[in-house]
KEDO-649548 format. One record per residue (C-alpha): residue number from 1; residue in three letters; x, y, z. Coordinates in pm, whole numbers, plus 32768, in hexadecimal, padded with zeros to 4 digits. Each point is the difference from the previous one (the first is absolute). Example, Ala and Ser with C-alpha at 12.3 -4.5 7.8 and 13.67 -1.06 7.14 Angstrom:
[r 1 "ala" [84CE 7E3E 830C]]
[r 2 "ser" [8089 8158 7FBE]]
***
This chain:
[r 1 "unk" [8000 8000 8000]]
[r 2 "unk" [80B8 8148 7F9D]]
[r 3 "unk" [7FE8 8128 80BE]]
[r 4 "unk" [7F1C 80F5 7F0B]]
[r 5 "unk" [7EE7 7EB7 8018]]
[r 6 "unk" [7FBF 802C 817B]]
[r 7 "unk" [801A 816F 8006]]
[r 8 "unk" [7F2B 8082 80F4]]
[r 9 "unk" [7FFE 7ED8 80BD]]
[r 10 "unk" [8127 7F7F 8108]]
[r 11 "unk" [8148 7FE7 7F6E]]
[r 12 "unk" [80E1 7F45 8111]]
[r 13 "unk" [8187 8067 7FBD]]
[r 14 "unk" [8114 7F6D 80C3]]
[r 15 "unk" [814A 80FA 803B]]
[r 16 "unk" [811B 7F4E 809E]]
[r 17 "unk" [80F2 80A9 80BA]]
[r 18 "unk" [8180 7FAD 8022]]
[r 19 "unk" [80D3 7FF8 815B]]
[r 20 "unk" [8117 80F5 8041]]
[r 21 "unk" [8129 7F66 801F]]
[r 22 "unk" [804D 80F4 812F]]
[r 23 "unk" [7EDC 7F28 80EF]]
[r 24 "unk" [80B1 7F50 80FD]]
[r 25 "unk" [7F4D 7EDD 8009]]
[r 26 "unk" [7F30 7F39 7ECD]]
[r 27 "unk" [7E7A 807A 7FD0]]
[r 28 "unk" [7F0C 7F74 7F54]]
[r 29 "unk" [7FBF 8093 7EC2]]
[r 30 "unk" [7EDA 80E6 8000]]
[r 31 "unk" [7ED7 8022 7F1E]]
[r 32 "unk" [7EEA 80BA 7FD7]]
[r 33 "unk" [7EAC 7FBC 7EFE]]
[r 34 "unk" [7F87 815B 7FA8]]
[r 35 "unk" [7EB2 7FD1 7F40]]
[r 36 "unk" [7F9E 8128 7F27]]
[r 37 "unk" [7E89 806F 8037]]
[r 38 "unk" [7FC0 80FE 7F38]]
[r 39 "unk" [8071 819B 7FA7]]
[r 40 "unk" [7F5F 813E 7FC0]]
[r 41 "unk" [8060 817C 7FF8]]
[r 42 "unk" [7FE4 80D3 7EF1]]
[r 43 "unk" [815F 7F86 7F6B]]
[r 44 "unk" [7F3E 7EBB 7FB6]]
[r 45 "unk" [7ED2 7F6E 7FA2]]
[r 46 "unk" [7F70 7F58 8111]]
[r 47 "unk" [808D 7E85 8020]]
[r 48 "unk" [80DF 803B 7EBA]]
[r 49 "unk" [8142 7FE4 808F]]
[r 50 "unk" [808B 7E9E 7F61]]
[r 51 "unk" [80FC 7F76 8135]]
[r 52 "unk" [80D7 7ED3 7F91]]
[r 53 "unk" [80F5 7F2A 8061]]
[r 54 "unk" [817A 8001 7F69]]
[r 55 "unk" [80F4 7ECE 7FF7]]
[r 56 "unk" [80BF 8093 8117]]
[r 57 "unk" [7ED1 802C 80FC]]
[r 58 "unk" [7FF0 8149 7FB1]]
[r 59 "unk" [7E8C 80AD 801A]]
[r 60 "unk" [7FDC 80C5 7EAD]]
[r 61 "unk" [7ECF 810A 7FD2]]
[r 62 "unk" [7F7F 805D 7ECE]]
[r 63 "unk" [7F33 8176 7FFF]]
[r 64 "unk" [7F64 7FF3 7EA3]]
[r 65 "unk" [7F81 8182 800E]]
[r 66 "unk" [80BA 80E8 80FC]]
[r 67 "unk" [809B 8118 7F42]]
[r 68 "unk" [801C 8190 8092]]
[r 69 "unk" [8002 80ED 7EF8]]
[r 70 "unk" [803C 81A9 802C]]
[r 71 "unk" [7F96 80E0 800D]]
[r 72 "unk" [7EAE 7F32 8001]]
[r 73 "unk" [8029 7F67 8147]]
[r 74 "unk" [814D 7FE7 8108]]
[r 75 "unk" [7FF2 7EAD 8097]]
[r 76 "unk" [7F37 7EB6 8022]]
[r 77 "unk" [7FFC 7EF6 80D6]]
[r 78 "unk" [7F86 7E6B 8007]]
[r 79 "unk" [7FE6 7F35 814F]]
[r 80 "unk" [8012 7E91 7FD4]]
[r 81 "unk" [7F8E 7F2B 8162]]
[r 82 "unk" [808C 7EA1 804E]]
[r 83 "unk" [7FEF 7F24 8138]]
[r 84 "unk" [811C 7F69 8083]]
[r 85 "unk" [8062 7EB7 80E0]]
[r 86 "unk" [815B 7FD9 809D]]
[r 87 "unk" [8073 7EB2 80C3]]
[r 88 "unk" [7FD5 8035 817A]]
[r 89 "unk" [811B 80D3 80C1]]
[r 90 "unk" [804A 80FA 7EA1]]
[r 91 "unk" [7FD6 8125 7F92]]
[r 92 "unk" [8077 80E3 7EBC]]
[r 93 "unk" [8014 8134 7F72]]
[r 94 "unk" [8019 8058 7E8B]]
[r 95 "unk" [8119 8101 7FC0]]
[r 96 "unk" [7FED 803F 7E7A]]
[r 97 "unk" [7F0F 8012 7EEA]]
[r 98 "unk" [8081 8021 7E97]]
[r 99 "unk" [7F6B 80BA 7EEA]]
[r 100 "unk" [7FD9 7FC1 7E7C]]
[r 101 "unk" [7F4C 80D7 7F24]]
[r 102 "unk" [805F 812C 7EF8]]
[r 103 "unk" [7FFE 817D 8010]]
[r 104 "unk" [803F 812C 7F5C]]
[r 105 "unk" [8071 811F 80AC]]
[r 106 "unk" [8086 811C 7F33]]
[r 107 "unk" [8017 8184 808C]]
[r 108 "unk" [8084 7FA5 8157]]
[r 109 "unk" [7EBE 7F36 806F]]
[r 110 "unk" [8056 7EF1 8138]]
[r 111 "unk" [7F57 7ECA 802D]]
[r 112 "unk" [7FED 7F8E 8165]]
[r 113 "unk" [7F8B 7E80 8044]]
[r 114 "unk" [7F82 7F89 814B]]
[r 115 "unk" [7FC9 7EE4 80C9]]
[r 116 "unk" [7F48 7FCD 815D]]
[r 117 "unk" [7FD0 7EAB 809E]]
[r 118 "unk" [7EFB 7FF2 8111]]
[r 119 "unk" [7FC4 7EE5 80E0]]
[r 120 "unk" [7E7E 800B 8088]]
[r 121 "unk" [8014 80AE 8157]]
[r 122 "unk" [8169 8073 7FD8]]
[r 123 "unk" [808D 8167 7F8C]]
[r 124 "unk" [8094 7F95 7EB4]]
[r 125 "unk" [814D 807E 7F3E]]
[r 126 "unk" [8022 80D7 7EC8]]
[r 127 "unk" [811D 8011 7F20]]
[r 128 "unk" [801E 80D3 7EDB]]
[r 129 "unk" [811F 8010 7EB6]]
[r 130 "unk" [8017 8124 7EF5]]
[r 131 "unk" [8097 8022 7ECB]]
[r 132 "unk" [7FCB 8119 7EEC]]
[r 133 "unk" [808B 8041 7E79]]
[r 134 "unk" [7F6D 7E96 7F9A]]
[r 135 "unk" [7F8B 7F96 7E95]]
[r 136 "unk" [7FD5 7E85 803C]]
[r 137 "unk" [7FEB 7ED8 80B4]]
[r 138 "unk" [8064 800E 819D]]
[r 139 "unk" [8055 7EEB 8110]]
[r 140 "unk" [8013 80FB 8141]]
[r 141 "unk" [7FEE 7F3C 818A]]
[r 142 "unk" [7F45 80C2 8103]]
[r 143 "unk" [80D0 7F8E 8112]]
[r 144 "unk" [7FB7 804F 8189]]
[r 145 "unk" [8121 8003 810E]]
[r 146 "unk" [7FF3 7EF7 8108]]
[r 147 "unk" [7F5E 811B 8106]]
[r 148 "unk" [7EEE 8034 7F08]]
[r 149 "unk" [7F8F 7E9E 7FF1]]
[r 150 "unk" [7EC0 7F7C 80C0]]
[r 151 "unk" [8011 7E94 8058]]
[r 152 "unk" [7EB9 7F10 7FDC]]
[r 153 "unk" [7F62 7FF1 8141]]
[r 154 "unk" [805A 7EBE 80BA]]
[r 155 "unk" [7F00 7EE2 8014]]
[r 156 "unk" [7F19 80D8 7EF2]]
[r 157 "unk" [7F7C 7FBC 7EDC]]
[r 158 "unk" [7F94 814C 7F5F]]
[r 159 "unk" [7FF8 809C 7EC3]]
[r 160 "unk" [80FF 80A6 7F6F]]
[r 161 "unk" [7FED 810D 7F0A]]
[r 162 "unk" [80E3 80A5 7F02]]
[r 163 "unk" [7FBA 8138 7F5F]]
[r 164 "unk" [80B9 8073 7EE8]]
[r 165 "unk" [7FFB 8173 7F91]]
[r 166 "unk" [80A0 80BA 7EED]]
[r 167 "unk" [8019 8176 7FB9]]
[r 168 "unk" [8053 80EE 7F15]]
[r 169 "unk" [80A0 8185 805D]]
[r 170 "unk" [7FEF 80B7 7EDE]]
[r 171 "unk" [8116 8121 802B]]
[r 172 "unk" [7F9B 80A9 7ED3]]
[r 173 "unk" [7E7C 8002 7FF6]]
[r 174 "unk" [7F52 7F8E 7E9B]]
[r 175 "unk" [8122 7F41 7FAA]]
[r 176 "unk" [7F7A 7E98 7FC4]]
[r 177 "unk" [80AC 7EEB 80F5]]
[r 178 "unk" [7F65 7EAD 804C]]
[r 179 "unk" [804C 7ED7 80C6]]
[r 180 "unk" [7F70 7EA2 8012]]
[r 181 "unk" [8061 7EBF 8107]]
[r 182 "unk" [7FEC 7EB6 7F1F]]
[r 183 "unk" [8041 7F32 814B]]
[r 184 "unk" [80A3 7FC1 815E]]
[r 185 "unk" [80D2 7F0B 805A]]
[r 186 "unk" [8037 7F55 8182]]
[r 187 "unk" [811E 7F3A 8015]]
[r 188 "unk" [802A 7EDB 8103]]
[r 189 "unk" [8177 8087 804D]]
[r 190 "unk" [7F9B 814E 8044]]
[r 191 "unk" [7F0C 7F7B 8139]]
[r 192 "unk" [8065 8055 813F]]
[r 193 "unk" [7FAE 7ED5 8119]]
[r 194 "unk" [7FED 801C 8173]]
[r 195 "unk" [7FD4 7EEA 8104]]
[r 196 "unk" [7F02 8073 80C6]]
[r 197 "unk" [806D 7F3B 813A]]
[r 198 "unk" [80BD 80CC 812A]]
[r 199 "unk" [8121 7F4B 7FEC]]
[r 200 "unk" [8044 806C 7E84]]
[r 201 "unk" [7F35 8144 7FF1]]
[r 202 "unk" [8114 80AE 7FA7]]
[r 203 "unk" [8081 7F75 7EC1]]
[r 204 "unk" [7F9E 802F 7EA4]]
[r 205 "unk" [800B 7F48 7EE7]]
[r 206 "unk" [8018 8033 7E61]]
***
């Protein structure tokens, strides 16, 4: 069953996450199932977003219509909801998000992409990456430090939501700039882990 037949419906996908060599002692190796339920926002048509899964265990998203465009409109943004599971005694975080898509920005117009993660009940983190004087394809991270991340909370099983957002600033107004995401892509290596017991609470794992 391919991923664009049960759109709209639960799409379980399993990220695996490595050890760091620097952990004293062996863990076992964590995973998490985030199922995709569904996205909306005015960067998307509701549901549209196409999530898949690469070779690698990588979580790729697809956004088949969210494009900015000045001077008509200065930014856009599509939330896409999943629920998550993690064995017992773990937690993560998810430092980086990585953009694909095109632009064209002539006349000093700056395109600003940005990400915020939000666990149900918690705070959430927002990370943002610009980049101006484009005509063409882009692969830009939005990365957040390690005291920006928010952690799963332990024993929970909430939702967790991404929101991606893309802007234009038009320096020179009338000048025609646009902007558009193709997808977003989560990488397994990139998670952070966290053993949630006392006795490891303070190390962290990618």
């Amino acid at each position: 069953m391919t991923a664009a037949a049960v759109l709209g419906a639960a799409l379980p996908i399993i990220l695996v996450a490595g050890v760091a060599d620097a952990v004293a002692s062996p863990a076992p190796r964590p995973t998490e199932t985030i199922t995709y339920s569904g996205s909306a926002g005015p960067g998307c048509v509701k549901n549209g977003v196409t999530p898949s899964e690469l070779g690698d265990g990588s979580l790729r998203l697809r956004y088949p219509a969210m494009t900015v465009k000045a001077p008509a409109s200065t930014g856009v943004n599509c939330t896409v909801r999943f629920t998550v599971d993690t064995p017992a005694g773990w937690t993560f975080a998810v430092p980086r998000a990585t953009y694909t898509g095109a632009a064209k920005l002539t006349g000093g117009a700056r395109a600003t992409l940005s990400t915020k993660f939000v666990f149900s009940g918690q705070p959430g983190q927002v990370a943002s990456a610009g980049f101006e004087s484009l005509h063409g394809g882009y692969v830009v991270p939005t990365v957040f430090r390690d005291d920006q991340l928010t952690f799963m909370p332990c024993g929970a099983k909430p939702f967790l939501s991404m929101t991606a957002h893309i802007g234009i600033d038009a320096a020179v107004p009338g000048v025609p700039a646009g902007v558009s995401v193709e997808s977003v892509l989560l990488t397994p290596s990139d998670f952070v882990w966290r053993q949630c017991a006392a006795s490891a609470s303070g190390s962290a794992q990618r």
